[in-house]
C-alpha positions as CSV (number, residue, x, y, z in Angstrom):
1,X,-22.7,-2.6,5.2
2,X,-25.5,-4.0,3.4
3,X,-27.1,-7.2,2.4
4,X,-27.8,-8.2,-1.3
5,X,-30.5,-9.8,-2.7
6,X,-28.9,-12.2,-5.3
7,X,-32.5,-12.6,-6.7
8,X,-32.9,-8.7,-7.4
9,X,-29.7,-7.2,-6.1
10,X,-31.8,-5.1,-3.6
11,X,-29.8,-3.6,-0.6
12,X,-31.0,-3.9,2.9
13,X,-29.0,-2.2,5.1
14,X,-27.5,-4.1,7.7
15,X,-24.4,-1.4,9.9
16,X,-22.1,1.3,10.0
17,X,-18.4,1.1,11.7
18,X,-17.6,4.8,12.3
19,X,-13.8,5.7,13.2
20,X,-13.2,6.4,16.7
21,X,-16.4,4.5,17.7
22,X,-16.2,1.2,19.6
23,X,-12.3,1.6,18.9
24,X,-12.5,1.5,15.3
25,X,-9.6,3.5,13.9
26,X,-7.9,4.3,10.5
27,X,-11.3,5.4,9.0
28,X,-11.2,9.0,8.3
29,X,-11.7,9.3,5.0
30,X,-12.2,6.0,3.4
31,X,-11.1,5.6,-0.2
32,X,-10.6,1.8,-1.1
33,X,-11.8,-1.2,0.2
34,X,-11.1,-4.5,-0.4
35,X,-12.5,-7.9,0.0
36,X,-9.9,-11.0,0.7
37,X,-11.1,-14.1,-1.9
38,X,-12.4,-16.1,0.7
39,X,-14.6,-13.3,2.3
40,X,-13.4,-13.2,5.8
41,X,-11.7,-10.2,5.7
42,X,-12.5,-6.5,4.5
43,X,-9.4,-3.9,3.7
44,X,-10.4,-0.1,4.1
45,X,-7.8,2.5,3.0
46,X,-8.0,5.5,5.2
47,X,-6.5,8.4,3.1
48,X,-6.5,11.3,5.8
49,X,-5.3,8.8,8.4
50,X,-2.2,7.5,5.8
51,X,-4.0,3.7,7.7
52,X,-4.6,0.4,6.1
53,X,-7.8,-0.5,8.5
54,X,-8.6,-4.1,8.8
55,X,-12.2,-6.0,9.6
56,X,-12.9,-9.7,9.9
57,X,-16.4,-10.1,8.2
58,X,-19.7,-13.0,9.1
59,X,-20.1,-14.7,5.9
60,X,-23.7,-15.1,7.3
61,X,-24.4,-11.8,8.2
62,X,-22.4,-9.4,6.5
63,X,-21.2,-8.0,9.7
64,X,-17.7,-6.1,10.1
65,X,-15.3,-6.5,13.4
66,X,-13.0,-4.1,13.9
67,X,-9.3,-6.3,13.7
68,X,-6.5,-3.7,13.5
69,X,-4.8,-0.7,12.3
70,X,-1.6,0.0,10.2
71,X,-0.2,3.6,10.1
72,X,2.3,5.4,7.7
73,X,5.6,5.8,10.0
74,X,4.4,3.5,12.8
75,X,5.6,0.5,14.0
76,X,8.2,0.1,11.0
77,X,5.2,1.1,8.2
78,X,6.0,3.1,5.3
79,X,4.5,3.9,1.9
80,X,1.1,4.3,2.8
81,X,0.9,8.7,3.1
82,X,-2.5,8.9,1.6
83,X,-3.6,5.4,0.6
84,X,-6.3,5.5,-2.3
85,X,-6.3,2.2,-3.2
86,X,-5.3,-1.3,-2.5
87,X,-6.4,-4.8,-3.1
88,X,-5.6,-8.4,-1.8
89,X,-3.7,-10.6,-4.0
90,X,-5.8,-13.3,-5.4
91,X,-4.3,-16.4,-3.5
92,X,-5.1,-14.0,-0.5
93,X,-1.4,-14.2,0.6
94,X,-1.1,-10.2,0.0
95,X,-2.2,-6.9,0.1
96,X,-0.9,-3.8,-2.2
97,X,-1.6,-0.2,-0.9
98,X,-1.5,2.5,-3.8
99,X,-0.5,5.7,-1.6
100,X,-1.0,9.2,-3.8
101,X,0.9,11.7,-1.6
102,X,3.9,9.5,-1.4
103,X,4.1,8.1,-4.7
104,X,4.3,4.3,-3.1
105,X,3.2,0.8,-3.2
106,X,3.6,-0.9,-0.1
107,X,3.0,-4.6,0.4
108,X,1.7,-6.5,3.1
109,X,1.5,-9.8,3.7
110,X,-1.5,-11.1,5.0
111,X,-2.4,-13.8,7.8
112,X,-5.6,-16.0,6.2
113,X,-6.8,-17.1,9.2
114,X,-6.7,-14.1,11.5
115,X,-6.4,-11.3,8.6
116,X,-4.1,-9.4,9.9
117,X,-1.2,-7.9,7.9
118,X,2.2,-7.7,8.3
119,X,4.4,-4.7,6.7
120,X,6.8,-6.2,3.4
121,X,8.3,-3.5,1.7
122,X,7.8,0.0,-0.2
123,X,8.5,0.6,-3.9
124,X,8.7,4.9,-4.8
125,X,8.4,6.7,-7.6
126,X,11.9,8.1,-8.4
127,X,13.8,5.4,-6.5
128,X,15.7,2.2,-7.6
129,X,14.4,2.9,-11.3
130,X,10.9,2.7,-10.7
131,X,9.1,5.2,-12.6
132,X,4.7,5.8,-12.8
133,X,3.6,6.1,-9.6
134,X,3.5,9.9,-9.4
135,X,-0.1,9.7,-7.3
136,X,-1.0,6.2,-7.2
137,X,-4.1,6.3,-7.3
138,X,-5.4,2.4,-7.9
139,X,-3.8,-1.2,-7.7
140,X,-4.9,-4.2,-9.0
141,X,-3.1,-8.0,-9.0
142,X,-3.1,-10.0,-12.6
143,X,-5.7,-13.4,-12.0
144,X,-2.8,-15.2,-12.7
145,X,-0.6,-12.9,-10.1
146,X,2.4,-12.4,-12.1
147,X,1.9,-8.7,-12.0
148,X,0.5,-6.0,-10.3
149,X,-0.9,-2.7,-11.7
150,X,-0.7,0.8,-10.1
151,X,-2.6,3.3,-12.0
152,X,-1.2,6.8,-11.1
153,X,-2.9,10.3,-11.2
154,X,0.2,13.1,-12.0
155,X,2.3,10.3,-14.4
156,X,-1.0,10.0,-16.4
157,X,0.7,6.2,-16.4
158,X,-0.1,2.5,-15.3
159,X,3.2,1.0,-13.6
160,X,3.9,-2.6,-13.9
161,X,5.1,-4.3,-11.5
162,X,6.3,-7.9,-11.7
163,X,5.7,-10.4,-8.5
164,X,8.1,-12.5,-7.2
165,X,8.6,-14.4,-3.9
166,X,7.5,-11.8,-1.4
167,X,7.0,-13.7,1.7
């Protein structure tokens, strides 16, 4: 974590939170991370942990606090086998996990106040007609959140995905 200048955009380092250190877990080997809108909350993907990690951040400080976990195949999870990237919707209502190994996008939906996520549903490559996300790789939401976009490593493809009511 580091502190910008918005004068010069210098970096002053400010912490670390290291998996498996003060019960931080889902960090080994961090890929994507994500900011919520309102800046309270920081999403970390941990690709050799198949985790969606989850920090509460001090809007003063900069300052991470370890929240929670969410693991591939635990606790009713799925679709996140080697999570590269995800993002929080822009309303802040949602988070989409781009997992590589399984060819996924899994969708969360996301507490504002506490940040804390709660599993939705999976969409794979292959299944129910969806087609393009042969390694997900990176996820993005449309501004206007219509659609989301899941650019994908083997398919050499960008998958659309329209949003609907998720929650």
């Amino acid at each position: 974590v580091f502190s910008r200048s918005t004068s010069t955009g210098s970096l002053t380092y400010v912490e670390k939170q290291t998996k498996d250190v003060g019960g931080v877990e889902g960090l080994h080997y961090p890929h994507g991370v994500s900011l919520s809108p309102d800046g309270k909350h920081l999403y970390v993907a941990g690709t050799s942990d198949n985790s969606v990690a989850v920090f509460s951040r001090n809007s003063s400080t900069g300052a991470l606090t370890y929240v929670e976990v969410h693991k591939d195949g635990v606790n009713g999870v799925d679709g996140i086998k080697q999570p590269y990237g995800l993002t929080v919707s822009p309303d802040g209502d949602h988070v989409y996990v781009a997992a590589a190994t399984g060819d996924e996008i899994a969708v969360f939906s996301r507490d504002a106040s506490t940040g804390t996520l709660t599993y939705k549903e999976l969409h794979k490559d292959g299944l129910n007609g969806v087609d393009g996300l042969n390694g997900a790789w990176a996820v993005k939401v449309s501004p206007d959140q219509k659609h989301v976009y899941i650019a994908s490593r083997y398919d050499d493809a960008v998958a659309v995905f329209s949003v609907f009511n998720l929650t």
